[in-house]
C-alpha positions as CSV (number, residue, x, y, z in Angstrom):
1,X,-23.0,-5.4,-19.6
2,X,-25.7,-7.2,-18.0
3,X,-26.2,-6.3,-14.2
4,X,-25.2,-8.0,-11.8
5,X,-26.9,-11.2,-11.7
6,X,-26.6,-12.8,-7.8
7,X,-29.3,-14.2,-6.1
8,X,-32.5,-12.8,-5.7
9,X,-32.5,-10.0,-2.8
10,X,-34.7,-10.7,0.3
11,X,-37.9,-8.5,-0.6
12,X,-38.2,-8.7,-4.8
13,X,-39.9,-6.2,-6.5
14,X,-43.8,-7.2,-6.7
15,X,-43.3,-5.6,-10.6
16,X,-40.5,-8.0,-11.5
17,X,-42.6,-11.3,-12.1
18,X,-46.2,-10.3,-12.6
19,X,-49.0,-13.4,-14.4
20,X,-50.5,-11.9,-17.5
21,X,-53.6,-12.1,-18.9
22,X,-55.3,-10.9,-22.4
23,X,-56.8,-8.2,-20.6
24,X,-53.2,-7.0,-18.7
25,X,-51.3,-8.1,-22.2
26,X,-51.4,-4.2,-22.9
27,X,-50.1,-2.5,-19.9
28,X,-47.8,-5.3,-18.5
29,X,-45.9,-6.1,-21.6
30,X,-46.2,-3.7,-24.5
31,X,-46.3,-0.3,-22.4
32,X,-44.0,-1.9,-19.5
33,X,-41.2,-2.6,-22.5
34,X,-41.2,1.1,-22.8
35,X,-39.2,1.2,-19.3
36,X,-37.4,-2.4,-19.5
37,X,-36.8,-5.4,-21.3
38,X,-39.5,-7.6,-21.1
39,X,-39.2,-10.8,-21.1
40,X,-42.8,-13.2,-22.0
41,X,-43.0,-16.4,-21.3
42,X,-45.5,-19.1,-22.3
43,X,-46.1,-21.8,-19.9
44,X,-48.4,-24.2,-19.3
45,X,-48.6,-26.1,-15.9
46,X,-48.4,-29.7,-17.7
47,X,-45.1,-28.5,-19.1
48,X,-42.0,-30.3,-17.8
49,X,-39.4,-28.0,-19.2
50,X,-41.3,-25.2,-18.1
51,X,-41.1,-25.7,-14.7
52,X,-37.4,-26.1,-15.5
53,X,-37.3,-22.1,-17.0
54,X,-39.5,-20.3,-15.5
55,X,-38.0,-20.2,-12.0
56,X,-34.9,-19.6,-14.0
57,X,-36.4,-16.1,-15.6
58,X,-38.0,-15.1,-12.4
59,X,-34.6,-15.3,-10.9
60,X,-32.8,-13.2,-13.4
61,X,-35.7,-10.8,-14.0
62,X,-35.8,-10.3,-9.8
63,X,-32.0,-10.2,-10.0
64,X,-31.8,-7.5,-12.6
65,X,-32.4,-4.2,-10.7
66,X,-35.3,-3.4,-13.0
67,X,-33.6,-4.0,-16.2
68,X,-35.9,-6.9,-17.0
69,X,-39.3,-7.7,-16.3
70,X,-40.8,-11.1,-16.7
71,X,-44.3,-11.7,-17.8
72,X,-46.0,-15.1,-17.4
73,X,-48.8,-16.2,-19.6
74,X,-50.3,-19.5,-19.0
75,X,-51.2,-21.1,-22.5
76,X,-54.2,-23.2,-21.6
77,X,-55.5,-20.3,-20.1
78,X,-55.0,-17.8,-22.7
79,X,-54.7,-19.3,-25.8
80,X,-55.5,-16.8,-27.8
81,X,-52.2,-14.9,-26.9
82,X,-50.2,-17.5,-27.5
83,X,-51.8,-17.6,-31.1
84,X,-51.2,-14.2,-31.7
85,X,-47.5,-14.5,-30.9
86,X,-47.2,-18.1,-33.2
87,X,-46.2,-19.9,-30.7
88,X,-45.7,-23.3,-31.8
89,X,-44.0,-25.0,-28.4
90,X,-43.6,-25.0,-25.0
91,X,-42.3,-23.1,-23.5
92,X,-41.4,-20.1,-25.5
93,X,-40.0,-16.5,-24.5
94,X,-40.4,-13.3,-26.5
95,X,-38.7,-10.3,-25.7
96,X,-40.4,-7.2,-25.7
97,X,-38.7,-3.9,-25.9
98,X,-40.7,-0.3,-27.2
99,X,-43.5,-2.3,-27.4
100,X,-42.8,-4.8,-30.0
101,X,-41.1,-8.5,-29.8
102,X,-37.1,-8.0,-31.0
103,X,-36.2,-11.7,-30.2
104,X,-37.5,-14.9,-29.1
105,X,-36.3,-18.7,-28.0
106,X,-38.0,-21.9,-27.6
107,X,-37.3,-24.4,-25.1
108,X,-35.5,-24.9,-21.4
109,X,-32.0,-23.4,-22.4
110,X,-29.6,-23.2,-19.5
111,X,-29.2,-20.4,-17.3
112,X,-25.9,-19.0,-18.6
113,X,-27.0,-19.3,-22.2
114,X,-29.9,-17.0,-21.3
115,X,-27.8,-14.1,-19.2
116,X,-25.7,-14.6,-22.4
117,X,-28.8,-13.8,-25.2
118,X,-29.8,-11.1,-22.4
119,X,-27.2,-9.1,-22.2
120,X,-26.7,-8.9,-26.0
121,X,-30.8,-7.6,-26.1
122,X,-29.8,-5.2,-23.5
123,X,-26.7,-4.2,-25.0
124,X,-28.8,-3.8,-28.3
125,X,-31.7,-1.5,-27.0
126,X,-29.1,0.5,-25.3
127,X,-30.1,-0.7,-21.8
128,X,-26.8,-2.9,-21.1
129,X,-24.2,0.2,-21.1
130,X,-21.2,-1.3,-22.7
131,X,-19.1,-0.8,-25.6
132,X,-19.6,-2.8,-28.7
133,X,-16.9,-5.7,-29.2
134,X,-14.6,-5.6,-32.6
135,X,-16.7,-8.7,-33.0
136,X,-20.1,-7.0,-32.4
137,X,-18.8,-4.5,-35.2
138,X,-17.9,-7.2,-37.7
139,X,-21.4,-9.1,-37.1
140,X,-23.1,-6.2,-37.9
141,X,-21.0,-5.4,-41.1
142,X,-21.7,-9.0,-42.2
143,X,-25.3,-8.3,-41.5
144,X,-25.6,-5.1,-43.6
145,X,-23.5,-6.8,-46.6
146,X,-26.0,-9.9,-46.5
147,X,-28.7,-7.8,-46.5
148,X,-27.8,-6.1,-49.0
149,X,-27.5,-9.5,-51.2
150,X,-23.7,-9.1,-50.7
151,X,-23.3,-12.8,-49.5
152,X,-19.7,-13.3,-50.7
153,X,-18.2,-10.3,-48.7
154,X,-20.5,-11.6,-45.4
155,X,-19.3,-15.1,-46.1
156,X,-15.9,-13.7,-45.8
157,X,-16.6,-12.1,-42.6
158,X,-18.5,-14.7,-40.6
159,X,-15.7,-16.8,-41.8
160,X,-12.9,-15.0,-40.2
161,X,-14.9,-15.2,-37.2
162,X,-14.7,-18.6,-37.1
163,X,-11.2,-19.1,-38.0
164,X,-10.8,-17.1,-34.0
165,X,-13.7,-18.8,-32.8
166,X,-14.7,-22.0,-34.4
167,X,-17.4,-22.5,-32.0
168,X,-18.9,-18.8,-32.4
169,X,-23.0,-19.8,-33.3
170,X,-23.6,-16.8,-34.5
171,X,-20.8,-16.8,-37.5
172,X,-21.6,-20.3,-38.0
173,X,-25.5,-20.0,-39.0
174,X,-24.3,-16.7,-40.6
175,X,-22.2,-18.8,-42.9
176,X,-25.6,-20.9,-43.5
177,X,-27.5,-17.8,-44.0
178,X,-24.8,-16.7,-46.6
179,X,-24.9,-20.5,-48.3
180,X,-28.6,-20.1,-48.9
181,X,-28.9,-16.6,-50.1
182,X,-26.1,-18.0,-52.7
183,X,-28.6,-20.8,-53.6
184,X,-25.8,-23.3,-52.1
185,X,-28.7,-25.2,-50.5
186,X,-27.2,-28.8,-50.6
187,X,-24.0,-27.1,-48.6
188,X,-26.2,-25.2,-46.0
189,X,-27.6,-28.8,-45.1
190,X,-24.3,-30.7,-44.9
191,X,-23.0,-27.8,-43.2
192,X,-25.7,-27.9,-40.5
193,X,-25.5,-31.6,-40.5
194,X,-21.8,-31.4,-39.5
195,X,-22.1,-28.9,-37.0
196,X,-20.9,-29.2,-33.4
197,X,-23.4,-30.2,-30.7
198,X,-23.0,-27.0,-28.6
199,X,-23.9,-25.1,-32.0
200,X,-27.2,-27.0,-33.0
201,X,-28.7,-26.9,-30.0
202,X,-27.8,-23.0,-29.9
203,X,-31.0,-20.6,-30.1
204,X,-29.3,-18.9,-33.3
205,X,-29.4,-21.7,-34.8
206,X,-33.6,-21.6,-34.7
207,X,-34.2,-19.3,-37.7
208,X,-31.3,-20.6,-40.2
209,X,-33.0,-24.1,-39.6
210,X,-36.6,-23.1,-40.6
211,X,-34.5,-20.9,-43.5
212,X,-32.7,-24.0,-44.8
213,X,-36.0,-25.7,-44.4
214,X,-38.0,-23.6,-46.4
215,X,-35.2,-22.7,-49.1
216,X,-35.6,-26.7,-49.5
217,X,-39.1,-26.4,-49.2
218,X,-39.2,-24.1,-52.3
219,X,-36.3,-25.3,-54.7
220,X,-39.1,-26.7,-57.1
221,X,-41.1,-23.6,-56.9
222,X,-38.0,-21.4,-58.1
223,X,-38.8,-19.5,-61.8
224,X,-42.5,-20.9,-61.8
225,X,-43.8,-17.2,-60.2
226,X,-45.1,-15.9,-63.9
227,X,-46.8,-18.9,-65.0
228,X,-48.7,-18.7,-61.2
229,X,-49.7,-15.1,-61.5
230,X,-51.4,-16.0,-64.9
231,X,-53.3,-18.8,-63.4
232,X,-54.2,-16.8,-60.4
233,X,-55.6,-13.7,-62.7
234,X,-58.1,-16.2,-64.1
235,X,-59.4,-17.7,-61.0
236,X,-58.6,-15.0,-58.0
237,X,-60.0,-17.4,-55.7
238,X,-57.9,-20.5,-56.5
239,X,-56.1,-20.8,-52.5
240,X,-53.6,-23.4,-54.0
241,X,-52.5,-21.3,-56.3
242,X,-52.6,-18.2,-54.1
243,X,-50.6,-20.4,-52.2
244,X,-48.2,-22.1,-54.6
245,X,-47.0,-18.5,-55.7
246,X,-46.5,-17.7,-52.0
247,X,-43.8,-19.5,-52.2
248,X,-42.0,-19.2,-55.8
249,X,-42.3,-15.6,-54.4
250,X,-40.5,-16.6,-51.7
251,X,-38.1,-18.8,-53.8
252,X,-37.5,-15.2,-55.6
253,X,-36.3,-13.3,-52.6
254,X,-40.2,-11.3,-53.3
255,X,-40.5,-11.9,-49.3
256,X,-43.1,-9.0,-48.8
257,X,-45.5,-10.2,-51.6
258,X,-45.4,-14.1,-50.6
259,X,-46.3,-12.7,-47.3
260,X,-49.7,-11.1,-48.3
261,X,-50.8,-13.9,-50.7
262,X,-50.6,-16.3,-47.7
263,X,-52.5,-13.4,-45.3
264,X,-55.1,-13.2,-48.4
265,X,-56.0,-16.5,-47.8
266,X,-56.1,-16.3,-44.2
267,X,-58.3,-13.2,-44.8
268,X,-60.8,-15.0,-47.6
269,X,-60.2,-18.7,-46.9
270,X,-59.0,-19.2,-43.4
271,X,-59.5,-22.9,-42.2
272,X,-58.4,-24.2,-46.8
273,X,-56.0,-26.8,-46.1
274,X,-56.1,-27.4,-42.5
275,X,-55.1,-23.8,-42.0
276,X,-52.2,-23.7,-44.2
277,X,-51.6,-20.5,-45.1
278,X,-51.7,-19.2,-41.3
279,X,-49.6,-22.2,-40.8
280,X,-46.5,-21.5,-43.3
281,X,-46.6,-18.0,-42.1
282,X,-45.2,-18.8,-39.1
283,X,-42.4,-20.8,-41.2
284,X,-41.7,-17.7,-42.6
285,X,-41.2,-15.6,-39.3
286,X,-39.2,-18.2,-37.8
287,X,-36.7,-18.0,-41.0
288,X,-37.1,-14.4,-41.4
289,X,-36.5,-13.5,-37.2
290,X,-38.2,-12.4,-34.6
291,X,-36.9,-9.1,-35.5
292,X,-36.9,-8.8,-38.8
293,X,-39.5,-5.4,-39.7
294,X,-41.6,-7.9,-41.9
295,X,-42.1,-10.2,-39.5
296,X,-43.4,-7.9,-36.9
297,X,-45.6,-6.0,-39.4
298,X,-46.5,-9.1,-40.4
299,X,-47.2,-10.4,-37.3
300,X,-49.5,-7.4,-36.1
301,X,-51.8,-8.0,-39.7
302,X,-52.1,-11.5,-39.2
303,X,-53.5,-10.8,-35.7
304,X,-55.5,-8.3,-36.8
305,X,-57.3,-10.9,-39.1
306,X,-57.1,-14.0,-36.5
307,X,-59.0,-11.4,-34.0
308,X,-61.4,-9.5,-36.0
């Protein structure tokens, strides 16, 4: 489990809470997660829930006995990390662990609702030292049968869940999840319309929105990928095409090729549209996760082009 979490001894650890810059990004986030969770936080000093969370994580992260670290990046001053990560509001936390981000929340969420999200990363990277839960088990069955495009036997699971725990977040946007990869798109919304408060406002909820969203987003684009790729052979260059088949790729479950059409345009065309491409990107990482593999590789490419 988590350790113990009681108020902050009298003499911290100076390497619990440390400000980070682009220069420091290197040593006090991506090499420090080698040792310990850490936990980034974007902040900016005009931020009203900010000052709510941050004295929050320096708490925990000062209260953890070295478990987690907490790295504070002020936005205004270093915007060009915040760009690199996507972040789109303030504040937002990323948690680094090996050196790469495995999950991330937006927004002031309560205290308990964070030791909660923390001790499943810690449990998850091995650093929490507890047993998995029969639940934990069956989430992670349900995970592997949706993954593999086995919605009906995951739908069965997260819904047993919920028949124990009706306000379990995690089962309920898993039954979303499972609605949309079943093309049930119009049931995913009134389901997520209909949810309890306490679940909406849940941080699991996040990436099942932006998935609903963009699953709406594309319903119009499903089947129209072959007519695209023609078009796009005759004019390479065309970005709204490039773009267009982005997303019936996406609308075809071709996530890894929708993904490099959109950085192709960041690559040949970045500011076409108002930055578009760059732009529904980071739709797609916020439905895919923080941890999904493609959206950290993804991730790294796109910075490589935004910082060239």
């Amino acid at each position: 489990m988590f350790p113990s979490l009681s108020p902050a001894p009298s003499a911290p650890s100076d390497d619990a809470v440390k400000d980070v810059t682009l220069a420091s990004f290197k040593n006090d986030v991506l090499e420090a997660s080698r040792q310990a969770l850490v936990l980034v936080d974007f902040w900016a000093t005009w931020c009203e829930p900010c000052k709510q969370l941050t004295p929050v994580l320096e708490k925990i992260a000062r209260a953890s006995k070295g478990a987690v670290k907490l790295a504070k990046i002020d936005c205004d001053r270093h915007q060009p990390l915040a760009q690199q990560m996507g972040v789109q509001s303030l504040p937002s936390v990323f948690a680094f662990h090996h050196g790469q981000p495995i999950d991330a929340f937006a927004g002031a969420l309560p205290e308990a609702q964070i030791k909660t999200w923390l001790d499943r990363l810690l449990q998850m990277t091995g650093s929490g030292g507890a047993e998995k839960t029969g639940f934990d088990t069956a989430f992670q069955q349900a995970a592997d049968f949706l993954a593999q495009h086995d919605s009906a036997t995951a739908h069965a699971i997260y819904t047993d869940i919920l028949a124990m725990e009706p306000e379990n977040a995690l089962a309920y946007s898993g039954v979303l999840r499972c609605l949309i990869e079943e093309g049930d798109v119009a049931q995913a919304r009134q389901r997520l319309d209909a949810a309890p408060p306490d679940i909406v406002r849940h941080k699991q909820m996040d990436s099942v929105r932006a998935a609903l969203e963009l699953a709406e987003q594309v319903r119009s684009s499903v089947g129209q990928t072959a007519a695209l790729e023609a078009q796009l052979a005759r004019n390479p260059a065309d970005s709204q095409t490039r773009f267009d088949l982005a997303l019936a790729c996406y609308a075809s479950d071709r996530r890894e090729e929708a993904v490099d059409h959109l950085l192709h345009i960041v690559r040949h065309a970045r500011s076409w549209n108002e930055d578009a491409a760059r732009k529904q990107l980071l739709k797609f990482f916020e439905a895919f996760g923080a941890t999904d593999p493609l959206t950290i590789a993804a991730r790294k490419r796109l910075s490589t082009l935004l910082f060239a």
